[in-house]
C-alpha positions as CSV (number, residue, x, y, z in Angstrom):
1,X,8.5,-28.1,-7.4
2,X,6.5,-30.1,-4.8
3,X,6.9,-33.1,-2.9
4,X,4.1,-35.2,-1.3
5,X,3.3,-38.2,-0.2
6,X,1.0,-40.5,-2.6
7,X,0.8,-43.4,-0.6
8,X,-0.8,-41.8,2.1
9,X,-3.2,-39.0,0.1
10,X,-5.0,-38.6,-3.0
11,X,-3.5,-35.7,-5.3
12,X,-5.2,-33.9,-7.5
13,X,-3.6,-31.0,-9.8
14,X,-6.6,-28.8,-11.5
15,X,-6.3,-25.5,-13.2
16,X,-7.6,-22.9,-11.2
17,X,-8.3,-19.9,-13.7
18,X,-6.4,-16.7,-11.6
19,X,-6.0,-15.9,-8.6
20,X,-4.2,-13.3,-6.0
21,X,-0.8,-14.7,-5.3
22,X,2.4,-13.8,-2.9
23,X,6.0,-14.3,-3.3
24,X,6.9,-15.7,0.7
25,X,10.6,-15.1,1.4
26,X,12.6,-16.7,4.1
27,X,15.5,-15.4,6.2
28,X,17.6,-18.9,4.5
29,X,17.1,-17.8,1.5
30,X,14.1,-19.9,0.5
31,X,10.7,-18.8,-1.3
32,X,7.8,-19.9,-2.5
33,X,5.1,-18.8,-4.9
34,X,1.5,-19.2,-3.8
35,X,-2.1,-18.1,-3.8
36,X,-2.7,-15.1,-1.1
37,X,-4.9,-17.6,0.6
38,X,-3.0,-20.9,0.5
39,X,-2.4,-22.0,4.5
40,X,1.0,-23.0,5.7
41,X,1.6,-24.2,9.1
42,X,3.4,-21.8,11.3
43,X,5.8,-22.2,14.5
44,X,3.4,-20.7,16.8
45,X,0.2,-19.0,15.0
46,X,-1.4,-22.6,13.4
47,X,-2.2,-22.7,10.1
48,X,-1.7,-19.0,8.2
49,X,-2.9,-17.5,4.9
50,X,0.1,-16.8,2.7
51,X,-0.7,-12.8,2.5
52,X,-1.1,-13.0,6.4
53,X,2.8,-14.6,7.2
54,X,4.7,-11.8,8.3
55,X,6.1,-11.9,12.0
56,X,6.1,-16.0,11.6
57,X,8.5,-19.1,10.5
58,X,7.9,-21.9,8.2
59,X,9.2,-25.2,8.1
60,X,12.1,-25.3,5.9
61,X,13.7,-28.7,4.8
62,X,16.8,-29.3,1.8
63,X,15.9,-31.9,-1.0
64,X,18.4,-34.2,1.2
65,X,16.6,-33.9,4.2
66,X,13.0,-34.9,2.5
67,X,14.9,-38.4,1.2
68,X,15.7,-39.5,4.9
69,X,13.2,-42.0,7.1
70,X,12.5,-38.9,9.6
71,X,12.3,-35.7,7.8
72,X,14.4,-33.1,9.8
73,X,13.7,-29.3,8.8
74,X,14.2,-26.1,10.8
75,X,12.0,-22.8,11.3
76,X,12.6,-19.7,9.4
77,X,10.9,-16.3,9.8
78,X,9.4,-14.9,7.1
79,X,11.2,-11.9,6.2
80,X,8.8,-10.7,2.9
81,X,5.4,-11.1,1.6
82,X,5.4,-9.6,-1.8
83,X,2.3,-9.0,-3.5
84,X,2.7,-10.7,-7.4
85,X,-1.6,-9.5,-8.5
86,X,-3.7,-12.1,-10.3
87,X,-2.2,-15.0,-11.9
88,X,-3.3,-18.0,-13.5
89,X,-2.5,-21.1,-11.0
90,X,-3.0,-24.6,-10.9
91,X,-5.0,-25.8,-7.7
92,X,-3.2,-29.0,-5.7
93,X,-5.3,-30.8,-3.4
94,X,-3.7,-33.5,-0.9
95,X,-6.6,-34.7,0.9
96,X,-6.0,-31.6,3.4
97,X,-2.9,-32.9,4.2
98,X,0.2,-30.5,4.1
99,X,3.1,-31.4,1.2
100,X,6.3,-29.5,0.7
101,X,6.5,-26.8,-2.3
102,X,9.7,-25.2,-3.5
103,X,10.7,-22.0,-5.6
104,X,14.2,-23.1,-6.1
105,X,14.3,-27.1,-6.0
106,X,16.6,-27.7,-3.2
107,X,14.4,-26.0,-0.3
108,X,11.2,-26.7,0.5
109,X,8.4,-25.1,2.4
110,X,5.6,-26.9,4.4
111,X,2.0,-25.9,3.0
112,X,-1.3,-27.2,3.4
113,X,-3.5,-28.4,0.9
């Protein structure tokens, strides 16, 4: 599950053949599944490769926080990076903007794409 903003970026979905990916888990409880080289924007340490996250937070927002005017979302350390191997995966591009993803549907991560 993703959320993005259309009015603002183009988005383009495109298989991507496979491709290294991680399982990124949070201390709340949320994940996400991505390629070991997707970028999400950390707390302190810029943008990060997935397989790289250890020792930072992500943004974190609920499906109910991502409806309101100003988006409010909290930071939340990365507490496991778990290799997954090669996958097949479908590429999103958001005119490098950064969209929130989700591995359960009610909380999302920031990533970049």
């Amino acid at each position: 599950t993703w959320i993005g903003n259309t009015a603002e970026a183009e988005v383009l979905i495109a298989e991507g053949g496979e491709q290294d990916c991680v399982r990124i888990e949070l201390a709340n409880g949320a994940f996400i599944e991505c390629t070991a080289t997707a970028l999400l924007p950390t707390e302190l340490n810029g943008y990060v490769a997935a397989k790289d996250l250890m020792g930072n937070a992500l943004a974190v927002a609920t499906r109910i926080q991502l409806r309101q005017t100003t988006v409010r979302f909290a930071w939340n350390a990365v507490t496991a990076v778990i290799a997954m191997g090669s996958l097949p995966i479908m590429y999103t591009y958001v005119n490098e903007r950064d969209f929130w993803i989700s591995g359960n549907g009610m909380q999302f991560v920031l990533m970049h794409g």
